[in-house]
Steps between C-alpha positions, in 0.01 A plus 500: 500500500780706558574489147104586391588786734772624328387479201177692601686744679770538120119503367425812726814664457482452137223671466521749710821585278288451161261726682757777561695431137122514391428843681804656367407394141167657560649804684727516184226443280293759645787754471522423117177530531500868655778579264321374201198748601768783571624479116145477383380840653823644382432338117125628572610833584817522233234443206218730646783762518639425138134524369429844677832601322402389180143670538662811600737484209232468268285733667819739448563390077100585435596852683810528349287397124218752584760760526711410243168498261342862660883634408512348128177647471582851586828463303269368231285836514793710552661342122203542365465848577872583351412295226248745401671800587790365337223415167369854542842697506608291178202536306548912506899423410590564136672212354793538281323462183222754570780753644603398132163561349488855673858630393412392125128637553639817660824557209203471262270757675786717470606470177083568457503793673822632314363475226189610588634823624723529181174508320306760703785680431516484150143541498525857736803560261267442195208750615803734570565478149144514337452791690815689434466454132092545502683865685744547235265382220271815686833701518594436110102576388543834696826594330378405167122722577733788597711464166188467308334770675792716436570442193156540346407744708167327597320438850420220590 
């Protein structure tokens, strides 16, 4: 019996040291188990932070975009505007061939107006003329009345 003793007794002991080996793996466990959870809440809380970044990134681009399109269309207006001073200003420019046009235009108007004047001239020159001979035509019919008159003694 001594020996049924024992061996209840290695029994006893031998579990009592499975127990404890059996407790520690569970204590262990349960810390892997704690540490597990830990990295979870900080994976949980990593992501939620990465996807409030990316929201407020892209919150930020569709500012950045709305700006970028309210500029483009002020430059847009702005161009426009210059465009049609810029289409008004050259559309009262004379281009070299009508600054051609006008020299040739204006060389001919004068050689017109030379010649014009050279005829009113001649013209003024020509009444000079009919009248200074109709006066010495009048001058020469006088002369020849007085000779006649004197020389046949007769009134006229």
């Amino acid at each position: 019996m001594d020996d049924t003793r024992q061996d209840v007794l290695g029994v006893r002991e031998l579990r009592a040291e499975l127990n404890g080996r059996l407790d520690a793996l569970i204590a262990r466990f349960d810390g892997f188990i704690q540490i597990m959870n830990e990295r979870d809440l900080r994976y949980t809380e990593r992501d939620r932070a990465a996807k409030e970044a990316v929201r407020a990134a892209l919150v930020s681009a569709l500012q950045a975009a709305e700006k970028t399109e309210t500029a483009l269309k002020e430059y847009k207006v702005g161009a426009n505007e210059w465009r049609d001073t810029v289409k008004d200003l050259t559309s009262k420019m004379v281009t070299h061939r009508d600054r051609e046009a006008l020299e040739a235009q204006i060389v001919s108007l004068r050689e017109s107006r030379s010649n014009t004047s050279g005829q009113s001239v001649g013209r003024a020159a020509m009444w000079g003329y009919i009248a200074s001979g109709a006066g010495a035509m009048a001058a020469v019919g006088t002369v020849l009345l007085l000779i006649l008159k004197f020389l046949t003694g007769v009134n006229l």
